[in-house]
C-alpha atoms as a printed R data frame, in Angstrom:
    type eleno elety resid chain resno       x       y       z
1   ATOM     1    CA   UNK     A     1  45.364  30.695  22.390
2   ATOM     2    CA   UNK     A     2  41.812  32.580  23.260
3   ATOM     3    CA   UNK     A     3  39.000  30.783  22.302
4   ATOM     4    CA   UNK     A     4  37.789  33.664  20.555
5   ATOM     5    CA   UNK     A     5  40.723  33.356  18.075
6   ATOM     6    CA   UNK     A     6  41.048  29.823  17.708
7   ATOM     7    CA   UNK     A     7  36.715  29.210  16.971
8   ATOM     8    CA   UNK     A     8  33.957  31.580  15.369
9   ATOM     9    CA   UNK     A     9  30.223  30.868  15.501
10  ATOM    10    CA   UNK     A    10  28.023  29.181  12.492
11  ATOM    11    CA   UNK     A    11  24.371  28.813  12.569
12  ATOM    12    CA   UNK     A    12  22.900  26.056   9.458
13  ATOM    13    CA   UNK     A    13  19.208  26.785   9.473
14  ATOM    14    CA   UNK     A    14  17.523  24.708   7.055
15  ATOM    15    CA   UNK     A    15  14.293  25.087   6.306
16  ATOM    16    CA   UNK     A    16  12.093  21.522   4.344
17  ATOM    17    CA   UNK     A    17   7.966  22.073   3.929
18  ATOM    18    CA   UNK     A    18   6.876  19.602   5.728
19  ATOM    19    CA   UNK     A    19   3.544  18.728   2.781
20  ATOM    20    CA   UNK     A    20   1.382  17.708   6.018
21  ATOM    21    CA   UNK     A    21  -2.366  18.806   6.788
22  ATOM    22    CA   UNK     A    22  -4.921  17.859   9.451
23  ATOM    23    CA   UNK     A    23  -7.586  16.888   7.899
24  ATOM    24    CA   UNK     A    24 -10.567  17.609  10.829
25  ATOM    25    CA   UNK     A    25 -13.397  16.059   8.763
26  ATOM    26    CA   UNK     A    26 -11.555  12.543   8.859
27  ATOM    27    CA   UNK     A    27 -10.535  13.194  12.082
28  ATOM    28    CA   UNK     A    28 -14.500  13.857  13.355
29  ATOM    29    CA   UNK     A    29 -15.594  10.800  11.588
30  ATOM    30    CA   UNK     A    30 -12.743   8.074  13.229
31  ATOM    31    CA   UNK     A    31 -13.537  10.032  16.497
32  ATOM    32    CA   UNK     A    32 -16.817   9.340  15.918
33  ATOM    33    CA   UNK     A    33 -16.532   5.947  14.399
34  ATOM    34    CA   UNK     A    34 -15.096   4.563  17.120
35  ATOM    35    CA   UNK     A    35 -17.203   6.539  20.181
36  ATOM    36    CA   UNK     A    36 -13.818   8.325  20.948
37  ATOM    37    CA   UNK     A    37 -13.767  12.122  22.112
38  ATOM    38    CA   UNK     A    38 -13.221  14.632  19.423
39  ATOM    39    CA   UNK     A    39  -9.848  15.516  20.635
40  ATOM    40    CA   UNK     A    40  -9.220  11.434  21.244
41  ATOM    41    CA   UNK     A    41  -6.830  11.661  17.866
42  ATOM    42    CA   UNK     A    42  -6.043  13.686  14.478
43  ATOM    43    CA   UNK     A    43  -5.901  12.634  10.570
44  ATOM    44    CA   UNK     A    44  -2.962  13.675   9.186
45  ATOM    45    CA   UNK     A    45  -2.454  13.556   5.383
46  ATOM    46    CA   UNK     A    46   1.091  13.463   3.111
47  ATOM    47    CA   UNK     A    47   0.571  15.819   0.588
48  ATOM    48    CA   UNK     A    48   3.149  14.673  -1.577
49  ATOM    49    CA   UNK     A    49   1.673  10.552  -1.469
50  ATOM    50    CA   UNK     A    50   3.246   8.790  -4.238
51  ATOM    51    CA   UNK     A    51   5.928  11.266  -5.127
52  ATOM    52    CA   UNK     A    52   9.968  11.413  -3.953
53  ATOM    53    CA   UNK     A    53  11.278  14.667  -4.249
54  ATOM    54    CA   UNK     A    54  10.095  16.428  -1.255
55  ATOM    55    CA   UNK     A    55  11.706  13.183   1.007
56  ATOM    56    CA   UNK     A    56  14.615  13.426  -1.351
57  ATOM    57    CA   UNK     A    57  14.988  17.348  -0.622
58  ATOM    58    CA   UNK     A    58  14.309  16.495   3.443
59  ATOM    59    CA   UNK     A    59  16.814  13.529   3.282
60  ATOM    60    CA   UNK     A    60  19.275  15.823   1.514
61  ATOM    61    CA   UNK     A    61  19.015  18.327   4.779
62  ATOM    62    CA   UNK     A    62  18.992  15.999   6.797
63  ATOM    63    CA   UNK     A    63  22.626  15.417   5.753
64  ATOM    64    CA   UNK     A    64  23.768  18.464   5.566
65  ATOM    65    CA   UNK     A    65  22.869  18.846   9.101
66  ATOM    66    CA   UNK     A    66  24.584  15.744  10.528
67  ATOM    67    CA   UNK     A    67  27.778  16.995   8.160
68  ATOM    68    CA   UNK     A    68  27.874  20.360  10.421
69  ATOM    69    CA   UNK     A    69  26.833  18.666  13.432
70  ATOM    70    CA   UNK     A    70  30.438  16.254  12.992
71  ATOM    71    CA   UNK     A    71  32.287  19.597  12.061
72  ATOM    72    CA   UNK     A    72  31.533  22.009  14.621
73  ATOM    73    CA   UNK     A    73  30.867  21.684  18.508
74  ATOM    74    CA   UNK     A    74  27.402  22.708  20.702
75  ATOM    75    CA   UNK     A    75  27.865  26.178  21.494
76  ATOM    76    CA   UNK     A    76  23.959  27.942  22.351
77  ATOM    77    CA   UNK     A    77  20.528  26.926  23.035
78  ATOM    78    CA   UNK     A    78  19.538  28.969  19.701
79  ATOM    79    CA   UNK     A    79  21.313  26.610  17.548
80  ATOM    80    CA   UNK     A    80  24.957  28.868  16.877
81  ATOM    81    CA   UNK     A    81  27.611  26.122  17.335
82  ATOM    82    CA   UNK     A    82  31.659  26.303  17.716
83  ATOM    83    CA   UNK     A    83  33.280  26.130  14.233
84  ATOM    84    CA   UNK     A    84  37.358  25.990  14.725
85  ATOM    85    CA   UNK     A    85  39.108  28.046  12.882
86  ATOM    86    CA   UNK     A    86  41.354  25.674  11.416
87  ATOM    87    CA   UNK     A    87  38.149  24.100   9.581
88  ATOM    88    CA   UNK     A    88  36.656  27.504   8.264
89  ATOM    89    CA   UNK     A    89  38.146  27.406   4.595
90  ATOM    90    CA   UNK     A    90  36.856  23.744   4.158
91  ATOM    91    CA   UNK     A    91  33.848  24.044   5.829
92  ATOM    92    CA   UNK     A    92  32.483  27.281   4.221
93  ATOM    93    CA   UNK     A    93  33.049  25.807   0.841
94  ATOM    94    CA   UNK     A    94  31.843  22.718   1.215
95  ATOM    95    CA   UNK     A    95  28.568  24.213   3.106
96  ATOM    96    CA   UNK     A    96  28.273  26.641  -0.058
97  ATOM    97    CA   UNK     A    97  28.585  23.716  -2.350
98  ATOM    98    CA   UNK     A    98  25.741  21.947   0.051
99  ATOM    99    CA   UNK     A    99  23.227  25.127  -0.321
100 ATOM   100    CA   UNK     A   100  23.919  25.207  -4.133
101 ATOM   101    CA   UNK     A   101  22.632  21.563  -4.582
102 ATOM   102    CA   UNK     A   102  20.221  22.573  -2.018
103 ATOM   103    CA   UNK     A   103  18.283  25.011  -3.913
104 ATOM   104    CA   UNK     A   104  18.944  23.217  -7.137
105 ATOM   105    CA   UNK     A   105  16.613  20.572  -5.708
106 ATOM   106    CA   UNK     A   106  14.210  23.286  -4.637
107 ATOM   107    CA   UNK     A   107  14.088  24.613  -7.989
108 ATOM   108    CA   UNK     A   108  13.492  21.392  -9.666
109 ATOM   109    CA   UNK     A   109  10.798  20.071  -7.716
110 ATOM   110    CA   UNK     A   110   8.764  23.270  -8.107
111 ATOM   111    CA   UNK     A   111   9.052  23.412 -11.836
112 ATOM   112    CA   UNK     A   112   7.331  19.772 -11.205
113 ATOM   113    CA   UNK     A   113   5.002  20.457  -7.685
114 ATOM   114    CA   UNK     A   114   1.953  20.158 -10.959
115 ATOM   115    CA   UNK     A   115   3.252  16.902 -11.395
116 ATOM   116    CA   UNK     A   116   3.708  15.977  -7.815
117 ATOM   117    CA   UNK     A   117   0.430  17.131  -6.819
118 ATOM   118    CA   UNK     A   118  -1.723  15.489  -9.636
119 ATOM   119    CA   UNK     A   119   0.851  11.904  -8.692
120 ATOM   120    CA   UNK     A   120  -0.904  12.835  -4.643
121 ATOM   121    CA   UNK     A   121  -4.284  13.346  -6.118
122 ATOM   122    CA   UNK     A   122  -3.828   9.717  -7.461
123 ATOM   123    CA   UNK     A   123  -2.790   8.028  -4.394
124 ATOM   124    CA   UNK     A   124  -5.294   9.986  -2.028
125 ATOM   125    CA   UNK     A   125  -8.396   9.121  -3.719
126 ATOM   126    CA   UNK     A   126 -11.647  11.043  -2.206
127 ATOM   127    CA   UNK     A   127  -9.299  12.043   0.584
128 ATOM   128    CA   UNK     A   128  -7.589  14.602  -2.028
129 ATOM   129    CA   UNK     A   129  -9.072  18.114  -1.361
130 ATOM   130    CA   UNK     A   130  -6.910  21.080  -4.087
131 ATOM   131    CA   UNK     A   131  -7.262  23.495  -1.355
132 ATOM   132    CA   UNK     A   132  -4.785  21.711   0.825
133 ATOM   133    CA   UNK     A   133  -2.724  22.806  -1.621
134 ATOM   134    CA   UNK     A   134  -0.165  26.105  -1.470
135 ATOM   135    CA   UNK     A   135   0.628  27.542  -4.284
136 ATOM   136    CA   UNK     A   136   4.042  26.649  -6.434
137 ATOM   137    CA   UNK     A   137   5.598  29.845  -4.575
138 ATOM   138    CA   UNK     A   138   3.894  30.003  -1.221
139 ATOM   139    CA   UNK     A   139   5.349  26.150  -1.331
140 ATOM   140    CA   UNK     A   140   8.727  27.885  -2.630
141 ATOM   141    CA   UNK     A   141   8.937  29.802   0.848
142 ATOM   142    CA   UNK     A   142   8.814  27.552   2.914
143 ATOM   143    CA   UNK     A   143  12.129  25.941   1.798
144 ATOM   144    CA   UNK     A   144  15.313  27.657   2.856
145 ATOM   145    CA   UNK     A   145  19.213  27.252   3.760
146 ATOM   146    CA   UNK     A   146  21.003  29.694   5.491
147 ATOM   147    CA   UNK     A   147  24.284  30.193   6.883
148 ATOM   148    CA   UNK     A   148  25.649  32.763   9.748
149 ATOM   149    CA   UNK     A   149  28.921  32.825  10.984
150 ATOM   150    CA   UNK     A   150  29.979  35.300  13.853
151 ATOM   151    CA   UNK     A   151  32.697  35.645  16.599
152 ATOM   152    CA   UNK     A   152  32.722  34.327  19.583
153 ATOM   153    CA   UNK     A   153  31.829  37.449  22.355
154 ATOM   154    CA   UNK     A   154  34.301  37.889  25.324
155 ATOM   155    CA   UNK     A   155  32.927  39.287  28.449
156 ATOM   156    CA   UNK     A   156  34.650  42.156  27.883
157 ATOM   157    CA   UNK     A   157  32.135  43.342  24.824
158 ATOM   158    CA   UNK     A   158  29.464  44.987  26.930
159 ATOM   159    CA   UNK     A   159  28.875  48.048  25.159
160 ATOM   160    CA   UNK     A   160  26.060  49.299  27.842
161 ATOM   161    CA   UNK     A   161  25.695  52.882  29.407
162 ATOM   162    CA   UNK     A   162  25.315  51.059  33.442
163 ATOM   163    CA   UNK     A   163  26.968  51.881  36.744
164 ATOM   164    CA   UNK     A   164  30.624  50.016  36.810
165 ATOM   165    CA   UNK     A   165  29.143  47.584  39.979
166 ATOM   166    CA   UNK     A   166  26.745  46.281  37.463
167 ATOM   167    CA   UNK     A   167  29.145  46.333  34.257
168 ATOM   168    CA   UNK     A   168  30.937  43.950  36.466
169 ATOM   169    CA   UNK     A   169  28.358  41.721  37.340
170 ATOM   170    CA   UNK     A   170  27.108  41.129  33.747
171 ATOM   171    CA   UNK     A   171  30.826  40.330  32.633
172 ATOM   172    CA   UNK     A   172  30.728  38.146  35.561
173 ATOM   173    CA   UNK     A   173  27.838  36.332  34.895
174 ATOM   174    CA   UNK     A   174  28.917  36.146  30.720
175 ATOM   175    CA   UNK     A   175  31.876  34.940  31.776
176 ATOM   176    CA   UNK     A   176  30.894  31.873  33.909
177 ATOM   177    CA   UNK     A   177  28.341  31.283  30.909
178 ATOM   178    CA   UNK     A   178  30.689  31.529  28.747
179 ATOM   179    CA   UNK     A   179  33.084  28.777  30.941
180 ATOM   180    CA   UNK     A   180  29.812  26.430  31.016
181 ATOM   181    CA   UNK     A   181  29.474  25.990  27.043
182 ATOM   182    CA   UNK     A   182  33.122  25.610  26.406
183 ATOM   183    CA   UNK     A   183  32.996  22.722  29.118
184 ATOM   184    CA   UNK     A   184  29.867  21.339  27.509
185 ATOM   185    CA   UNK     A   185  31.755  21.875  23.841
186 ATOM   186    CA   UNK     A   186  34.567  20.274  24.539
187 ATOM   187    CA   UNK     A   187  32.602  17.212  26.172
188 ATOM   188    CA   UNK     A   188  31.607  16.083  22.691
189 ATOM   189    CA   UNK     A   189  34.716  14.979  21.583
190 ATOM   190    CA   UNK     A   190  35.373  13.493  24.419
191 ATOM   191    CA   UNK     A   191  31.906  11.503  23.816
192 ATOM   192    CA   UNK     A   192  32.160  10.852  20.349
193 ATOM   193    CA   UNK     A   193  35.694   9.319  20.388
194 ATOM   194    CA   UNK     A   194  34.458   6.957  23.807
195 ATOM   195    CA   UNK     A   195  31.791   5.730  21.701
196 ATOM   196    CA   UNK     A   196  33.753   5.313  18.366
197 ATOM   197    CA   UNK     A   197  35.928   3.311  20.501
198 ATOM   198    CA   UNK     A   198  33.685   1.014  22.680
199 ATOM   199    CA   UNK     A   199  32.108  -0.173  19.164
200 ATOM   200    CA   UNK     A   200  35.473  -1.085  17.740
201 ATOM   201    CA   UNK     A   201  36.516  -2.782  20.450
202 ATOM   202    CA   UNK     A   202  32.850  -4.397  20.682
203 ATOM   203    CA   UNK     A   203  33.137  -5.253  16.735
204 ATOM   204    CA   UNK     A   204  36.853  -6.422  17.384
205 ATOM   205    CA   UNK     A   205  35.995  -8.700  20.218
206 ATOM   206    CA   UNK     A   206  32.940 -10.865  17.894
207 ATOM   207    CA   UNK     A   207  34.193 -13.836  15.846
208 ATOM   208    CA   UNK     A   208  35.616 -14.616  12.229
209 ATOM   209    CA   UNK     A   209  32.041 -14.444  11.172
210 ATOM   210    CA   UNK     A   210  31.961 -10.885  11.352
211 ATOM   211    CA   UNK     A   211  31.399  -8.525   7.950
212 ATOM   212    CA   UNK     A   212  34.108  -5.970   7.870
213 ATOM   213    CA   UNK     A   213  33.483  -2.879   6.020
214 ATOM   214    CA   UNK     A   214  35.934   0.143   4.750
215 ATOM   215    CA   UNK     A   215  34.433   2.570   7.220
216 ATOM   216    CA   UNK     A   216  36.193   0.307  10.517
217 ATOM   217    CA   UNK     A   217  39.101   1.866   9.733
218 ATOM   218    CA   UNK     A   218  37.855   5.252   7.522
219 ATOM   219    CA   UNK     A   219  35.689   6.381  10.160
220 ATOM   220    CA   UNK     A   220  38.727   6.132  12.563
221 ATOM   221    CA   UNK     A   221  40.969   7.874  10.195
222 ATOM   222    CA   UNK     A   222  38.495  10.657   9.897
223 ATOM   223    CA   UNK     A   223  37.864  10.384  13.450
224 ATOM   224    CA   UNK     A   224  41.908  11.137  14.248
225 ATOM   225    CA   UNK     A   225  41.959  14.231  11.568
226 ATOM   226    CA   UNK     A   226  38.759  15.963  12.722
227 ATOM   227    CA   UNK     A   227  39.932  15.993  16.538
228 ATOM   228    CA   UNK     A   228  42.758  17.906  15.116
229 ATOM   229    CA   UNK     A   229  40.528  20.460  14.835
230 ATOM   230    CA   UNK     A   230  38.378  20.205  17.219
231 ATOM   231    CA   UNK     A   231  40.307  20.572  20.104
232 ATOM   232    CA   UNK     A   232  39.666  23.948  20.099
233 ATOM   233    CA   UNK     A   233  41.311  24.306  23.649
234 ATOM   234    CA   UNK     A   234  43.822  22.118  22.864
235 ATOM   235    CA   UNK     A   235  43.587  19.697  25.770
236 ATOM   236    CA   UNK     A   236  46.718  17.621  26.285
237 ATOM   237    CA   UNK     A   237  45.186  14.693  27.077
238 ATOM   238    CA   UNK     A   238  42.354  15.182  24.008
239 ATOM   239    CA   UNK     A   239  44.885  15.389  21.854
240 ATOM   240    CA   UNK     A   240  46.991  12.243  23.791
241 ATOM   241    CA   UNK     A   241  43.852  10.262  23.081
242 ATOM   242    CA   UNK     A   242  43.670  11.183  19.517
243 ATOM   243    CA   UNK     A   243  47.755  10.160  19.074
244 ATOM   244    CA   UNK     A   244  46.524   6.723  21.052
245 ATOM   245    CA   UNK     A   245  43.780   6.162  18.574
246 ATOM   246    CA   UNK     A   246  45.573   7.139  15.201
247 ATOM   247    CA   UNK     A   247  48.814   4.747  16.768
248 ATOM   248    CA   UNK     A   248  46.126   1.591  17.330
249 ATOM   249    CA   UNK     A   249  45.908   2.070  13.563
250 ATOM   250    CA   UNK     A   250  48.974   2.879  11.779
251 ATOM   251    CA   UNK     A   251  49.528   1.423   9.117
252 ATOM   252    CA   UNK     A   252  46.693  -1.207   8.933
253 ATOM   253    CA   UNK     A   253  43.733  -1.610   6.441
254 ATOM   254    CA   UNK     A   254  40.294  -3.426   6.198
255 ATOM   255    CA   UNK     A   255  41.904  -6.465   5.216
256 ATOM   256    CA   UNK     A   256  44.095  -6.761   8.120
257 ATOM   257    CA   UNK     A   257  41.312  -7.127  10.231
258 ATOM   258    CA   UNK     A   258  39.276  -9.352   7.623
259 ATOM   259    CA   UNK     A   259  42.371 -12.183   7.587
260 ATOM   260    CA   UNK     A   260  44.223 -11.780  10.582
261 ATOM   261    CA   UNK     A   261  43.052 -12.889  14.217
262 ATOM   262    CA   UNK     A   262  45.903 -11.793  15.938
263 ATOM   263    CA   UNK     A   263  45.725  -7.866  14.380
264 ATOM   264    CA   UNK     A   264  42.435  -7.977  15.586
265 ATOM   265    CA   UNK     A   265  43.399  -9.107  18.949
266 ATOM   266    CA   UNK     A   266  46.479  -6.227  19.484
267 ATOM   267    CA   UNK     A   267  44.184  -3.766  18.364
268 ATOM   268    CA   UNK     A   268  41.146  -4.699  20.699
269 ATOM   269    CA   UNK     A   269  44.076  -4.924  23.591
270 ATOM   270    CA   UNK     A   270  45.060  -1.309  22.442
271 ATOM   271    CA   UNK     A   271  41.902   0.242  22.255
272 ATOM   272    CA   UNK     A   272  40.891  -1.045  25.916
273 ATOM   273    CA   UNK     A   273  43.807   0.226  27.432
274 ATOM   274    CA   UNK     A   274  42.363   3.771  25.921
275 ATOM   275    CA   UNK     A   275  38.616   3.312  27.384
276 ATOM   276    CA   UNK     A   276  40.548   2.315  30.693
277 ATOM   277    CA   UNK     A   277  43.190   5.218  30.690
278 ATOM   278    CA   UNK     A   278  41.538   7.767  30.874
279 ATOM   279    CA   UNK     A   279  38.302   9.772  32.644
280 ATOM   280    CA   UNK     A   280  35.345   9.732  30.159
């Protein structure tokens, strides 16, 4: 299967206002304070002091961002990453449920940015300065979430009036471009199922002691069903990894590894063989 049929790309761009200033008349006066050149350092204030929705909006995108980051693979410098096909149905809705909530956050905290800025003018004391201050929609603008899916180009789409020598050369030179990111996409599985696997058997190899949580075995489940997906080339021994992994586990729960030494010790001995097997 082409990759061109089997992935499509998505670009997330989320935008957060930042509520940050320089403020240079501070900054002249510690410069000068302390005998230090004017360029020596630079006030910066937090326009929202004192308040939580801006941070709660930030943190919010902040998630959304790792969620596509775990759901698609690095594709371009410009920030368009590999989504596999398989996932497109699941991922657009949940991303469209994401931008909903999104904006509904947006939309609440300006109806209170009044509020928020008269709870900063509190906390900043003489430092508080109104013109600092964008207006409820300037502020507005500068949030944003937007989503852009488009297929993956084969060399072959050149749509260019040149001489065939030179057709040739830009397919050729697309083409080995093209072979470079699918190399480095395809390397992040790789990576983030070495290093899901040296921390179990890290965690597996410490004593009785040791907290156990749900997500030991959760994020290994979800580990096993998103390589499913993005194997997008379907490497054999990817996918032989993935069957090693999900086997380790069958059938066992947080409290087997809570009560039972030995479990703990079959599935370090299992997970080792994996790191060893094969060529990270």
């Amino acid at each position: 299967m082409s990759i061109t049929s089997s992935a499509m790309l998505v670009e997330m761009n989320i935008s957060v206002w930042t509520a940050q200033t320089t403020d240079k008349t501070v900054s002249a006066k510690v410069a000068a304070d302390n005998n230090a050149a004017a360029d020596a350092g630079l006030y910066k204030k937090n326009l929202m002091a004192g308040t939580t929705g801006r941070k709660a909006i930030a943190d919010y995108a902040a998630g959304c961002r790792n969620w596509h980051n775990a759901r698609t693979l690095p594709w371009s410098d410009r920030g368009a990453r590999l989504l596999p096909t398989s996932l497109f149905f699941d991922y657009k809705g949940e991303a469209n449920l994401r931008r909903d909530q999104f904006n509904q956050m947006v939309e609440r905290f300006i109806d209170n940015y009044p509020a928020h800025v008269a709870a900063a003018q509190a906390r900043a004391g003489a430092l508080f300065n109104p013109a600092d201050y964008p207006s409820a929609d300037e502020v507005y603008k500068k949030f944003g979430f937007r989503l852009v899916f488009s297929p993956v180009p084969e060399a072959g789409d050149f749509r260019v009036d040149l001489p065939n020598k030179e057709l040739q050369e830009m397919q050729a030179s697309y083409q080995a471009a093209f072979d470079d990111r699918l190399a480095d996409a395809m390397r992040e599985p790789w990576a983030k199922m070495h290093d899901m696997l040296t921390k179990m058997s890290e965690k597996l190899a410490l004593t009785e002691k040791t907290r156990w949580y749900d997500s030991f075995v959760g994020n290994a489940q979800e580990m096993c069903q998103m390589l499913t997906h993005l194997n997008v080339t379907n490497d054999p021994k990817l996918e032989r990894a993935r069957r090693d992994l999900e086997e380790a586990m069958f059938g066992l729960d947080i409290d087997d590894f809570k009560e039972d030494e030995l479990i703990r010790s079959q599935v370090k001995g299992k997970l080792d063989v994996i790191l060893k097997q094969y060529e990270w």
